[in-house]
DRENPA-3360 file (N, C-alpha, C; in nm, 2 decimals, always signed):
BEGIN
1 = XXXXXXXX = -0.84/-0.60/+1.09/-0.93/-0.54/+0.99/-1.06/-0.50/+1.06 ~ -1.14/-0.38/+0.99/-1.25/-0.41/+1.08/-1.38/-0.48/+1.02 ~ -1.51/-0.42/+1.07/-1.59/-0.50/+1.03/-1.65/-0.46/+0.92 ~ -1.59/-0.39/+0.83/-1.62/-0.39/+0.69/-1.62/-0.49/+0.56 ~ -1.55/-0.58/+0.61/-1.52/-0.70/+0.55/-1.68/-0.81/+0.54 ~ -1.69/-0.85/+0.41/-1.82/-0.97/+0.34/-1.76/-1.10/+0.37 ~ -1.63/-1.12/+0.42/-1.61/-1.29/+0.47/-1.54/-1.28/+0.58 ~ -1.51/-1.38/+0.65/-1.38/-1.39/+0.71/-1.29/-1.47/+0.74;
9 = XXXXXXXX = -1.25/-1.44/+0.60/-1.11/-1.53/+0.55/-1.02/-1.45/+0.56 ~ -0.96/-1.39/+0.64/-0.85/-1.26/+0.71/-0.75/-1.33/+0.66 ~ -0.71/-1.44/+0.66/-0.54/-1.52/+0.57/-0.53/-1.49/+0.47 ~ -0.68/-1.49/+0.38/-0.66/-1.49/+0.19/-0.65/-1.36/+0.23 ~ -0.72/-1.24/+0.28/-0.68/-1.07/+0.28/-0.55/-1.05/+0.28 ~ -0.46/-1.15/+0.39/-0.31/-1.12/+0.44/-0.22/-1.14/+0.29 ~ -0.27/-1.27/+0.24/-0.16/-1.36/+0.11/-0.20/-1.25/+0.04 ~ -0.32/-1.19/+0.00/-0.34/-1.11/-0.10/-0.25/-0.97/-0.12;
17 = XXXXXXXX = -0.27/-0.91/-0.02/-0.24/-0.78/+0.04/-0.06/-0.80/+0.06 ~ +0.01/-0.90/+0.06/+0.14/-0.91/+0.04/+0.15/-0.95/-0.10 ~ +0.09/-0.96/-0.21/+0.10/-0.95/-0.34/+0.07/-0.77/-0.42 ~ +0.06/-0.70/-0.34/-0.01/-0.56/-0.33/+0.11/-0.46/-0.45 ~ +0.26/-0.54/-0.37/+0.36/-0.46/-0.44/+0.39/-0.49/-0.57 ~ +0.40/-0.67/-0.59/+0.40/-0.69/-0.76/+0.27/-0.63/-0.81 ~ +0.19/-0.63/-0.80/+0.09/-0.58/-0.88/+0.11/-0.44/-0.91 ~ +0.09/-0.40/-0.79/+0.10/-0.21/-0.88/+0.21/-0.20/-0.92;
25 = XXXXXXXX = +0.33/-0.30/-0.95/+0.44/-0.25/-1.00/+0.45/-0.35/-1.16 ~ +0.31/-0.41/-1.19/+0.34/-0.49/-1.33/+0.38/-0.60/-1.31 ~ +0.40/-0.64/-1.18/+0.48/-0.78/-1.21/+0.40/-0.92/-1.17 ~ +0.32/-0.90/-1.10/+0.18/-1.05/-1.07/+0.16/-1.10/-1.18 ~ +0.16/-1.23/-1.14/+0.14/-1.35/-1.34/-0.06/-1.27/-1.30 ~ -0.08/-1.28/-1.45/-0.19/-1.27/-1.47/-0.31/-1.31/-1.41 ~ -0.30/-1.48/-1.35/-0.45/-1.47/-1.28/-0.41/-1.47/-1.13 ~ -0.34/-1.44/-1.09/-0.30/-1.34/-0.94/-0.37/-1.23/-0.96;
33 = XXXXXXXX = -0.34/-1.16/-1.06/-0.37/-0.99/-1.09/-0.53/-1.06/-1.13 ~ -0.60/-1.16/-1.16/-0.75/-1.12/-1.18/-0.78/-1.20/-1.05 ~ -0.74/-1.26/-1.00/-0.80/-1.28/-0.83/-0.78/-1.25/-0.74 ~ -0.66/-1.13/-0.76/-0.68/-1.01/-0.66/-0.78/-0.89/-0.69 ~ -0.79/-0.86/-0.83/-0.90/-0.78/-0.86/-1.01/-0.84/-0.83 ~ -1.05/-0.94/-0.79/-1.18/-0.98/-0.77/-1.19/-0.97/-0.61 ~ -1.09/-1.03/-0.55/-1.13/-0.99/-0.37/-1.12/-0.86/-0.38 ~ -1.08/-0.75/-0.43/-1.10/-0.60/-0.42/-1.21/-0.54/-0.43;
41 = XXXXXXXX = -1.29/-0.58/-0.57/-1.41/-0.58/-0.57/-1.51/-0.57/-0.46 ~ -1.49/-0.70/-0.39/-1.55/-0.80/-0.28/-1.51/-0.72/-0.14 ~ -1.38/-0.69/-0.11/-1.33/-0.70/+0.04/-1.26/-0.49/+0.00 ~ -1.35/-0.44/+0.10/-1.40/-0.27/+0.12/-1.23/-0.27/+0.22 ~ -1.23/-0.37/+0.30/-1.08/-0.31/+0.34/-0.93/-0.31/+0.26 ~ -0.94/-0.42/+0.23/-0.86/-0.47/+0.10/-0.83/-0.37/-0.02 ~ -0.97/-0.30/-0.06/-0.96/-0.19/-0.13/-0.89/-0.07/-0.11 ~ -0.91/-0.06/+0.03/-0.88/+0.08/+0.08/-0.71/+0.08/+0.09;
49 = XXXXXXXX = -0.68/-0.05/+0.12/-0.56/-0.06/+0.15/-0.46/-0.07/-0.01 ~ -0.52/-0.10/-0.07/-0.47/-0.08/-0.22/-0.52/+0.07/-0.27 ~ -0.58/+0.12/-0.23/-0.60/+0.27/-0.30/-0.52/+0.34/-0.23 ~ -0.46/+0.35/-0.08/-0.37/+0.42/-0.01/-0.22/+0.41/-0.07 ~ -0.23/+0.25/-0.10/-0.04/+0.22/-0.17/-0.04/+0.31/-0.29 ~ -0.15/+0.30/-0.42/-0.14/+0.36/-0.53/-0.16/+0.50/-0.49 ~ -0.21/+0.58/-0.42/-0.21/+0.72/-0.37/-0.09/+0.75/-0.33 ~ -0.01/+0.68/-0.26/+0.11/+0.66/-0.21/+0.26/+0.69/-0.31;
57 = XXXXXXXX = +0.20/+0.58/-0.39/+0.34/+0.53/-0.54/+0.33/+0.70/-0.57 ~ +0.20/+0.75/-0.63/+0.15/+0.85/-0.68/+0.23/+0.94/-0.65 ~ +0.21/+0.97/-0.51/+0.30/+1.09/-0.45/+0.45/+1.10/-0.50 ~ +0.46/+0.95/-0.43/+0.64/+0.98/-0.44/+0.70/+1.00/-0.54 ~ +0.65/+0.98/-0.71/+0.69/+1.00/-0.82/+0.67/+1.15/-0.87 ~ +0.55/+1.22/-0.74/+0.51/+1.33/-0.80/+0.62/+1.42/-0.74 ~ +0.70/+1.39/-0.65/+0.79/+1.42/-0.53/+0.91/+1.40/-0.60 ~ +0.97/+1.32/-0.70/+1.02/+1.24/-0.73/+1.09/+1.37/-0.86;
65 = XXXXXXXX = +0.97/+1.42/-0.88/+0.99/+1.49/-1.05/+0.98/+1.61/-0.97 ~ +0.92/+1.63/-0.83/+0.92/+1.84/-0.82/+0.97/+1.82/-0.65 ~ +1.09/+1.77/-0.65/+1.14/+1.78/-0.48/+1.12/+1.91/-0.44 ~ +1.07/+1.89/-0.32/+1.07/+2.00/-0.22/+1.07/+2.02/-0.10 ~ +1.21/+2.12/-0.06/+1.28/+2.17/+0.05/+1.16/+2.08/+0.18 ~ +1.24/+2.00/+0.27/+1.15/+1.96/+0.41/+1.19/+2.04/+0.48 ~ +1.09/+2.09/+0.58/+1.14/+2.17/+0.71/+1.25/+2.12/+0.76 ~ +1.32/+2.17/+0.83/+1.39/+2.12/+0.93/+1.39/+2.03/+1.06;
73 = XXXXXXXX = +1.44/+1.93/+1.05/+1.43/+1.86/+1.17/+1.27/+1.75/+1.12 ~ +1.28/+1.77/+1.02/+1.13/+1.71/+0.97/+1.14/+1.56/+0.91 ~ +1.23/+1.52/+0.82/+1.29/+1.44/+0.80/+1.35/+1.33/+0.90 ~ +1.44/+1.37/+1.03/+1.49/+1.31/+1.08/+1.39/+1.24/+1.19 ~ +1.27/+1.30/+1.20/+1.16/+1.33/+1.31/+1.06/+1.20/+1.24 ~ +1.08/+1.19/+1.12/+0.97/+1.10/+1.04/+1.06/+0.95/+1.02 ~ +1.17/+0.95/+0.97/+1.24/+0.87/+1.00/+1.29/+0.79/+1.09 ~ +1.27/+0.91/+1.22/+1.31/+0.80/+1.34/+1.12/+0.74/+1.37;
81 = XXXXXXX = +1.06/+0.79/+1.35/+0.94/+0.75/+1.40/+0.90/+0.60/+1.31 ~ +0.95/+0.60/+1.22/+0.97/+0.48/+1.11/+1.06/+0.41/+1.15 ~ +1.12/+0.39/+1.24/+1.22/+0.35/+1.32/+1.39/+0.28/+1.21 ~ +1.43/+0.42/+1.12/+1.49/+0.39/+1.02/+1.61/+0.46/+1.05 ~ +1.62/+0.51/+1.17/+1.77/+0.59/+1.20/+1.72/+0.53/+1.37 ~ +1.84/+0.57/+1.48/+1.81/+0.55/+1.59/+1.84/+0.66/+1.68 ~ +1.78/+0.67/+1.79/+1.72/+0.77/+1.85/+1.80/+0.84/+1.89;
% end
């Protein structure tokens, strides 16, 4: 992380930040979801890193409802770099 961070308790960021996916998907028991909104508040990286996932969800749903044609070789090029196919 860098030094954008007001504490340095980099574990609670980590526990937090692996709770990232139930949350924006509705499923964190409630005071999870208000004590992760409150380190968000508080922790500028932690934010950022939850505003990229929800920009992210965003996309893919927007992708999801208006697919469109990938270049060629573009796909396979992003995927292996994701290391989700092999070389």
């Amino acid at each position: 992380m860098s030094n954008t961070h007001t504490h340095d308790n980099f574990t609670r960021c980590q526990q937090l930040l692996g709770q990232l996916n139930e949350y924006a998907d509705g499923e964190l028991a409630i005071d999870l979801c208000h004590e992760l909104e409150l380190h968000l508040t508080d922790c500028t990286d932690c934010k950022i890193v939850f505003d990229t996932l929800t920009k992210t969800i965003k996309l893919y749903h927007l992708l999801d409802e208006n697919p469109e044609a990938i270049p060629a070789g573009v796909e396979e090029r992003l995927l292996r770099r994701l290391n989700l196919v092999s070389s």
